[in-house]
Structure formats: structure tokens, C-alpha cells
C-alpha positions as CSV (number, residue, x, y, z in Angstrom):
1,X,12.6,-7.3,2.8
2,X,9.8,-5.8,1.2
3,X,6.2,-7.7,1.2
4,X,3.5,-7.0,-0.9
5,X,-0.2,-8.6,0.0
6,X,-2.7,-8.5,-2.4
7,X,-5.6,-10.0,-3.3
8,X,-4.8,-10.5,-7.4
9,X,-2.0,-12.4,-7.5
10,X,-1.5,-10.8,-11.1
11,X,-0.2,-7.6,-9.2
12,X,2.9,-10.2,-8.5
13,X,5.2,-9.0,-11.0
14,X,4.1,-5.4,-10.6
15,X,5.4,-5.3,-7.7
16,X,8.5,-7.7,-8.0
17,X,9.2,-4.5,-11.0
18,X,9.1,-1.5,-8.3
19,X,11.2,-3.5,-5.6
20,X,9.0,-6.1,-3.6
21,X,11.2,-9.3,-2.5
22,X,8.2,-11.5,-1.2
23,X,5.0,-11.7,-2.2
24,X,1.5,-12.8,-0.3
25,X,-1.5,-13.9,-1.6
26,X,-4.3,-13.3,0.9
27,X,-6.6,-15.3,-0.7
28,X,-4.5,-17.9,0.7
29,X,-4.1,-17.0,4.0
30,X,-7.0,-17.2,6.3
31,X,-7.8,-13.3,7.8
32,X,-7.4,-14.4,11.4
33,X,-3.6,-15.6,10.1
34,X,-2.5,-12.6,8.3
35,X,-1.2,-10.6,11.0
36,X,1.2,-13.9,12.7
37,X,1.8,-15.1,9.1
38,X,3.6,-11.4,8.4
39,X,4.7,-11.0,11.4
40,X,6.4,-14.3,11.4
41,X,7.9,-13.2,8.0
42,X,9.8,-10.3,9.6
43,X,11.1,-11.8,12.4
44,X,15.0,-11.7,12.1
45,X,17.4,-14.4,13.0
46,X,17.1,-14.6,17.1
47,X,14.4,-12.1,17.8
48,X,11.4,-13.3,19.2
49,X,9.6,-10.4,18.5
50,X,8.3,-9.5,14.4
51,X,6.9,-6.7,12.3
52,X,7.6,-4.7,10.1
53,X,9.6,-1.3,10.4
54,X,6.6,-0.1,8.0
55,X,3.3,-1.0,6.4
56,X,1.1,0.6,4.3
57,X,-2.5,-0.2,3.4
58,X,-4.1,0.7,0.1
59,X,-7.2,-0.8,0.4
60,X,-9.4,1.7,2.0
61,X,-10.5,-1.6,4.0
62,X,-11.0,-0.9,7.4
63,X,-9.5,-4.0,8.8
64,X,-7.2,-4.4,6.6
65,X,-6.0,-0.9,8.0
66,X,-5.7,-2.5,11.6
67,X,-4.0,-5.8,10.3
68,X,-1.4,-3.4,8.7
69,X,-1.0,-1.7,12.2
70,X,-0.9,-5.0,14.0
71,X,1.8,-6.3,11.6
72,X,4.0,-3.3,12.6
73,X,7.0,-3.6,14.4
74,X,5.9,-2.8,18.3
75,X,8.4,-0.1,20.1
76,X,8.7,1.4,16.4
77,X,7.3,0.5,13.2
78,X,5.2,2.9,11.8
79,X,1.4,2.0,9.5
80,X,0.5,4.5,7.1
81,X,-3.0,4.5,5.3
82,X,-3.4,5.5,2.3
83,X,-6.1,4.0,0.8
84,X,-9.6,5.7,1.2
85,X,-12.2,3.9,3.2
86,X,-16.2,4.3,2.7
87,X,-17.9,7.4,3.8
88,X,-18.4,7.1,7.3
89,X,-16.8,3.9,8.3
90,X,-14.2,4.1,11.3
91,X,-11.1,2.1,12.4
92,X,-10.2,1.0,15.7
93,X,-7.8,-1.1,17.6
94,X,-7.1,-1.8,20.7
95,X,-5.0,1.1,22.7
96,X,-1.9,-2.0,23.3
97,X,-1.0,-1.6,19.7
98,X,-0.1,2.4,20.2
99,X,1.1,2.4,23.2
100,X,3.5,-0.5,22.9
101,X,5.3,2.3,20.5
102,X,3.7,1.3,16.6
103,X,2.9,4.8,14.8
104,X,-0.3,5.2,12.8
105,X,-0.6,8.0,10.1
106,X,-2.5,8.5,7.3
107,X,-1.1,10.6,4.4
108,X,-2.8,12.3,1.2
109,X,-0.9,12.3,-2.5
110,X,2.0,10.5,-0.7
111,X,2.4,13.4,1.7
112,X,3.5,15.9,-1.4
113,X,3.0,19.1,-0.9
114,X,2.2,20.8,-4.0
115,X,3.7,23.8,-4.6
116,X,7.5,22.8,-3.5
117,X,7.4,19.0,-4.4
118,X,5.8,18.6,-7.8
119,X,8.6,20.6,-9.6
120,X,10.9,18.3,-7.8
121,X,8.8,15.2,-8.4
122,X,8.5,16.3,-12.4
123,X,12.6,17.0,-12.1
124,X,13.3,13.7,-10.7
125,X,11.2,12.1,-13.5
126,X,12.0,14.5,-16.4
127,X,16.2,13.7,-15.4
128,X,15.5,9.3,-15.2
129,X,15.3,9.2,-11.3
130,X,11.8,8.2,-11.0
131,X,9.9,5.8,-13.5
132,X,6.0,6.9,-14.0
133,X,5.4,5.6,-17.8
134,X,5.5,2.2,-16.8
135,X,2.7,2.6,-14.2
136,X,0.7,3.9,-17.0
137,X,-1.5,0.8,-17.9
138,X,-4.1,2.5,-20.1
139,X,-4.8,5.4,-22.1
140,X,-8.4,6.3,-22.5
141,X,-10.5,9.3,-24.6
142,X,-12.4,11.2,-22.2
143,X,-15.6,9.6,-23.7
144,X,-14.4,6.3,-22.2
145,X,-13.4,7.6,-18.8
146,X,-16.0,5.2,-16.8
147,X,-14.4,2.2,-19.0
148,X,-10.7,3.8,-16.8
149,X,-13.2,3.2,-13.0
150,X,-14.9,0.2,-14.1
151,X,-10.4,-1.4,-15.2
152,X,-9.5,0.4,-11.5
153,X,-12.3,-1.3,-9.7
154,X,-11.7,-4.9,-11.6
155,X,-7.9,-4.5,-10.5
156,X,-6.9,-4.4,-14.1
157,X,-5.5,-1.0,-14.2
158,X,-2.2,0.5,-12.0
159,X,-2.9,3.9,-14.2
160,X,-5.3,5.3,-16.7
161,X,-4.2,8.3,-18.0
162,X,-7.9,10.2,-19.7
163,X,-7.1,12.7,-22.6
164,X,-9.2,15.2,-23.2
């Protein structure tokens, strides 16, 4: 099971493309829901305890980074950030969410590390194993690069590729 949360329900199909199974739109779900209504999702046949075995938050939102925590799986799922948050804001939770076993990490560029995994990454996509051109919504002259951040921030854009 794989569940993506978003805000644009237009991202939908993106994701269903890359491998999602269920989709949910948060406008939808009140923000004091979220967490039970995912956890509720995970929960498998006869265990009374939900969550996911990982979550991952994009948003640079700061509570959405502890709902992603909250909706791991406690004893072992695992919350990666990955999205940047504002200069200067700060997360917090309460010290029951770590030490009941959930993981939180953050990770830059996916956790590549240059100089060994970007030959492998351009390998991977240069043999067929990994699918980039799709991601690639938009093509853009340098002289329009603010028209590539002002698609990003209206959430029309997955990529913008700038040529200069």
C-alpha cells in the first residue's frame, strides 16, 4: 500500500503513474483527522495498532512534518523529511512518538551522494531502469526561469528543466 496526500488532487494520476495505490485528498480531511484517518488506513487485518512502515513529507510544512511522524508505524516505522521548511521555523513533537520506536530523519538529494551515486543514478536511467523524462513537465529558456518558480509554487509543475 502506498498513500499519497496532497493538497491538488490533480497530482492523483502522477502519482497512481510512479506506484501510489491510494490516494488522499487533504482538503477533505479535517487536519486534526489526518493522522487516525492514515493510520486507520494502514492498519492490517487483526492489528489494533496502524501506521505506516514509512512516510515522507514534501511540504517543508512543519506540521505536516509531525503528522507524517505521527502516522508512522510505532516500534518501527520510520518519517523522513524532505521537504524544506522556512528559515528558522522548528518542529516538535512530543518525546512518546520516538521513544515508542518511530525513526525521524531528514535527507538531502534523496540521500545521493554525489560522487559514487550519480554515475549509477545516470546508468540506471541511461540502461531503462529509472524513468526521469516523464517527470519533466516543462521546458523553459533561461529568460523565463521565474515563469519555472512561479508553475513550482502554483503546483503546476513536477519538473522544469531551464536551458541556457
Amino acid at each position: 500500500m502506498i498513500i499519497g496526500v496532497d493538497l491538488n488532487p490533480a497530482r492523483e494520476a502522477w502519482g497512481r503513474r510512479f506506484g501510489m495505490t491510494h490516494f488522499v485528498n487533504a482538503s477533505e480531511v479535517p487536519p486534526a483527522e489526518m493522522v487516525p484517518h492514515l493510520v486507520n488506513m494502514t492498519r492490517r487485518r487483526g492489528d489494533m495498532i496502524g501506521g505506516a512502515d514509512y512516510t515522507f513529507d514534501c511540504t517543508g510544512n512543519v506540521q505536516v512534518m509531525r503528522q507524517a511522524l505521527e502516522c508512522a508505524h510505532r516500534g518501527w516505522g520510520v518519517s523522513v523529511i524532505i521537504g524544506v521548511a522556512p528559515a528558522g521555523a522548528e518542529i516538535s513533537t512530543r518525546p512518546f512518538q520516538l521513544v515508542t520506536g518511530r525513526v525521524w530523519k531528514g535527507t538531502a538529494f534523496g540521500g545521493a551522494r554525489g560522487r559514487t551515486d550519480v554515475p549509477k543514478i545516470v546508468d540506471w536511467y541511461m540502461e531503462g531502469k529509472i524513468e526521469i523524462d516523464p517527470m519533466i513537465t516543462h521546458t523553459l529558456p533561461l529568460e523565463r526561469i521565474n515563469e519555472g518558480f512561479d508553475l513550482m509554487h502554483r503546483g503546476e509543475s513536477i519538473r522544469s528543466v531551464v536551458i541556457y
